[in-house]
N, C-alpha and C positions, 0 to 999 in steps of 0.2 A: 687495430685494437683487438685485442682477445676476445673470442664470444665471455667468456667468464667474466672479465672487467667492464666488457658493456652490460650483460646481466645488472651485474653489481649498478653499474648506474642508473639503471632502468629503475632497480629497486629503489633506490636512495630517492630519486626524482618522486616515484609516488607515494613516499613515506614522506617529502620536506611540505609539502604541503599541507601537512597533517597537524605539523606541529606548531603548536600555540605560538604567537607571535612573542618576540620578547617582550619584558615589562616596561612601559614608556621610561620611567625613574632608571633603569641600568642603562637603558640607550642614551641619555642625559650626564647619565656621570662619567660614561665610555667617551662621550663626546668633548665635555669638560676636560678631562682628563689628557685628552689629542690635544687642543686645544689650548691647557697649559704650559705641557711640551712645548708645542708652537711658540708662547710665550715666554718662554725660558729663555728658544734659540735667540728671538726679536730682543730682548734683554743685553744679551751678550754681548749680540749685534752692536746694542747701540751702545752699550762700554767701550766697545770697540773701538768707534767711533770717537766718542768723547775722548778716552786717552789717545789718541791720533791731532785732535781737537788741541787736547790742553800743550802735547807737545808743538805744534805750529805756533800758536800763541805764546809760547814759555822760549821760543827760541826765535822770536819776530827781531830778535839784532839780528844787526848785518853780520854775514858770515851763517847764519842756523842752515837750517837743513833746508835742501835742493825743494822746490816749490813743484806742480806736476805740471813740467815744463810740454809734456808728450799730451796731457790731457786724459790719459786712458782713466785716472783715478777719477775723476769728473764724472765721465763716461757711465763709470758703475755707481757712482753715487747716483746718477738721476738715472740707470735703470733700475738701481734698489727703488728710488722713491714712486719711482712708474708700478714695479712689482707691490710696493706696499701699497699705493692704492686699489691697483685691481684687486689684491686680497681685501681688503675694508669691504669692498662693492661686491664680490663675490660671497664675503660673511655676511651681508647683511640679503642679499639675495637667497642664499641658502636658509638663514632665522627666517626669514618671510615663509618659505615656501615648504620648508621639511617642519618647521613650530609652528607654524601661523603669528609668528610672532609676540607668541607667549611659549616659554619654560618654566622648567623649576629655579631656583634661587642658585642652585650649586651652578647649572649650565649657563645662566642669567650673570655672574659673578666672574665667570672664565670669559662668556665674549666682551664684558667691561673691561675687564683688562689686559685680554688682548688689545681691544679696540685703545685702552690709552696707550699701551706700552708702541703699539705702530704708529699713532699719531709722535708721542715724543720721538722715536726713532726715525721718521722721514722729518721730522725738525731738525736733530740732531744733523741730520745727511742733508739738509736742504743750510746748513749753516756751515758744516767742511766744506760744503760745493762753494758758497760764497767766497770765503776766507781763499781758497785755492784759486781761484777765480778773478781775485785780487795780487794776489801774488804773481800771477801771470801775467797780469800788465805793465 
């Protein structure tokens, strides 16, 4: 590293200290805001799902479509449903521990529903697991 660009970070290091901390309410709606995203993808997710869903069910005559004869579909359905718990446990670990368990309304709104939309989506994935599951017998 250049003496010039270690300078330059020497400097920065004893200016960051300096400055005011952000305002709780922007770090709440920056978080909300991640949070939604996240929401959105888990959403999608679980459309996904569902129309995957509705066609097994829509094509349960004889002759529909090949059943997941290999299991690998399985497979990733209960390590979605494994993945969306550790996330629950790890959201609700993180509100404890970075909020104490109080937010504002807007951050309070975004982990609600996250929190329902991953419950309905490991339902969803815990019901293609079933139905494929049955097929396979």
């Amino acid at each position: 590293m250049s003496s010039k660009l270690a300078t330059l970070f020497a400097r920065l290091r004893a200016v960051l200290p300096q400055l005011p901390p952000m305002p709780r309410a922007w770090v709440e709606l920056r978080c909300a805001r991640r949070l939604d995203r996240l929401a959105g993808r888990l959403q999608r997710m679980h459309a996904r799902i569902a129309r995957m869903q509705d066609h097994l069910t829509a094509a349960g005559a004889p002759g529909g479509p090949a059943s997941d004869a290999d299991g690998a579909l399985r497979r990733m359905l209960a390590g979605l449903r494994a993945e969306l718990a550790r996330m629950r446990c790890d959201l609700a670990l993180w509100h404890v521990r970075e909020c104490g368990g109080e937010c504002g309304t807007r951050l309070a709104a975004a982990l609600a529903r996250l929190n329902r939309i991953a419950v309905d989506t490991h339902a969803a994935a815990q019901r293609l697991e079933a139905e494929l599951e049955a097929r396979a017998e």
